[in-house]
Every structure is written in C-alpha cells, then in structure tokens.
C-alpha positions as CSV (number, residue, x, y, z in Angstrom):
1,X,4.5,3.4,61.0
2,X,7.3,1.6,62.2
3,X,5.8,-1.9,61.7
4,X,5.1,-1.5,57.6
5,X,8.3,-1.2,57.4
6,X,10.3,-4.2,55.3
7,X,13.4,-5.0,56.9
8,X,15.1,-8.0,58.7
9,X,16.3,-5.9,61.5
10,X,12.2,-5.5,62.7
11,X,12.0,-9.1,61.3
12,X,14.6,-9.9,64.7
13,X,12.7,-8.0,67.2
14,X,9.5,-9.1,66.4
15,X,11.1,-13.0,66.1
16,X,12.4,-11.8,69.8
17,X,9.1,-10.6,71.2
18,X,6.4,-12.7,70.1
19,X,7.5,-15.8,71.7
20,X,7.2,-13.7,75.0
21,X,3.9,-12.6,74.2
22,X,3.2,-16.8,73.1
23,X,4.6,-17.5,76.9
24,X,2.3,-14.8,78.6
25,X,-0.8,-16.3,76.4
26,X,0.2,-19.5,78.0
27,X,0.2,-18.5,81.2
28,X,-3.0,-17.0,81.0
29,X,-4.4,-19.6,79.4
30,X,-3.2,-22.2,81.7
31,X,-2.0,-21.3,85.0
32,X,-3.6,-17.6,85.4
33,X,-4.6,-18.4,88.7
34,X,-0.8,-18.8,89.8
35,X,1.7,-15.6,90.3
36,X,4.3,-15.2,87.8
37,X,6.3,-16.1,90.5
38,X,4.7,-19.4,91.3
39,X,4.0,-20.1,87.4
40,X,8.0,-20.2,87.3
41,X,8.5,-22.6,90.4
42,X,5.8,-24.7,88.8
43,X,8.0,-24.9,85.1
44,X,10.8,-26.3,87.6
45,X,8.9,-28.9,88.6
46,X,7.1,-29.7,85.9
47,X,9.8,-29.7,82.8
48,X,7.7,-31.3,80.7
49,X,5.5,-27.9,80.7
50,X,8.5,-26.0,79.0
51,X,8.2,-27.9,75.7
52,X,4.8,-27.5,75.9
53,X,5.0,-23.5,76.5
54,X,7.7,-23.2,73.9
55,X,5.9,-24.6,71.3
56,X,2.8,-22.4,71.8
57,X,5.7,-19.2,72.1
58,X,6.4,-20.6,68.7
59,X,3.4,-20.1,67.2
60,X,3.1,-17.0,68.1
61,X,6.0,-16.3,65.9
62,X,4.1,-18.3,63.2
63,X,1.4,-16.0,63.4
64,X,4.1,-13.0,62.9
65,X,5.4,-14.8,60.5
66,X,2.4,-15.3,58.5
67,X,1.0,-11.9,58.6
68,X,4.4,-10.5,57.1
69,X,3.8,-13.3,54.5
70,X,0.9,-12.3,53.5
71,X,1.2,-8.4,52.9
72,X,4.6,-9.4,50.9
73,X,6.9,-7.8,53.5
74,X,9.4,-10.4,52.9
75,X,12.8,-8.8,54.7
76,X,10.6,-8.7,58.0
77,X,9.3,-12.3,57.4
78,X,12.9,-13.7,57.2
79,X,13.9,-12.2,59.9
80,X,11.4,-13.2,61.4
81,X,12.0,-16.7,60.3
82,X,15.6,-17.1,61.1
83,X,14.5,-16.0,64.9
84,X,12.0,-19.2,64.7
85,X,14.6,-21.2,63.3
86,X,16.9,-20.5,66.2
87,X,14.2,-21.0,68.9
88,X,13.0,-24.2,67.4
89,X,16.4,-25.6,67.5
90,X,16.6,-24.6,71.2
91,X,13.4,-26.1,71.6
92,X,14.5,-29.4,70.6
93,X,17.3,-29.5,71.8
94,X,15.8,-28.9,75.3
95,X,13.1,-32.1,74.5
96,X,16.3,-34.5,74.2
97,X,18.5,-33.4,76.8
98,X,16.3,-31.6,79.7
C-alpha cells in the first residue's frame, strides 16, 4: 500500500495535506454553520483566527508525524517534519507581521 511505504517524498505530500485536512477539522469544528465561502470572509475579518486555525492544521501534521514515528518509518517522518518546520515558520511569521 502506498502509505507503508518509507520515503521522504510521501513524507512531503502527507506534510502538504494534513494541514488541509487540520483546516477542514477546524472549520467543522468551529464555524460549520458558515459556507466555505463565508468561513473565508470571516478569516478576513477576524486575523486573529488564522493563527488560531494554523496551529490546529499543525497538529494535524503532528499526528502524521507521530504515527510514522511510531511504526519506525523514519524517511516518511522527516519528510514529514521538514513540511512542519516550514509551515511553523510561516506560522510565526504571520503572528508578528499580519
């Protein structure tokens, strides 16, 4: 199956794609009574929800990151890892200039 694999290429794409699915666990945790549409207006207004919904897209990735940990698939969990690293710089970043 093409997730037991061990390499840092999957490592990437899963890095990539479970912030998104953090993001859309936010929104349906929070704001699920809002369009998609609206849920985006409403991340205009209120900046100080971005932070807030990055951090939770981030530990999604820590969850990704953990379960690739744990079965020793260490090429996917760097990748995996560097992804994180790069978001979590963005998400600072955005904290002390947005």
């Amino acid at each position: 199956m093409f997730l037991q694999k061990d390499n840092t290429k999957l490592g990437i794409i899963l890095g990539l794609l479970a912030p998104l699915a953090g993001i859309f666990g936010f929104y349906l945790w929070r704001f699920q009574r809002l369009t998609i549409t609206e849920f985006i207006q409403y991340l205009g207004i209120e900046k100080h929800l971005i932070t807030a919904m990055l951090s939770f897209a981030l530990l999604a990735n820590a969850i990704v990151f953990t379960l690739y940990i744990n079965t020793r698939k260490d090429k996917t969990a760097k990748g995996i890892f560097v992804v994180t690293v790069i978001y979590a710089i963005g998400v600072l970043l955005l904290k002390l200039f947005y």
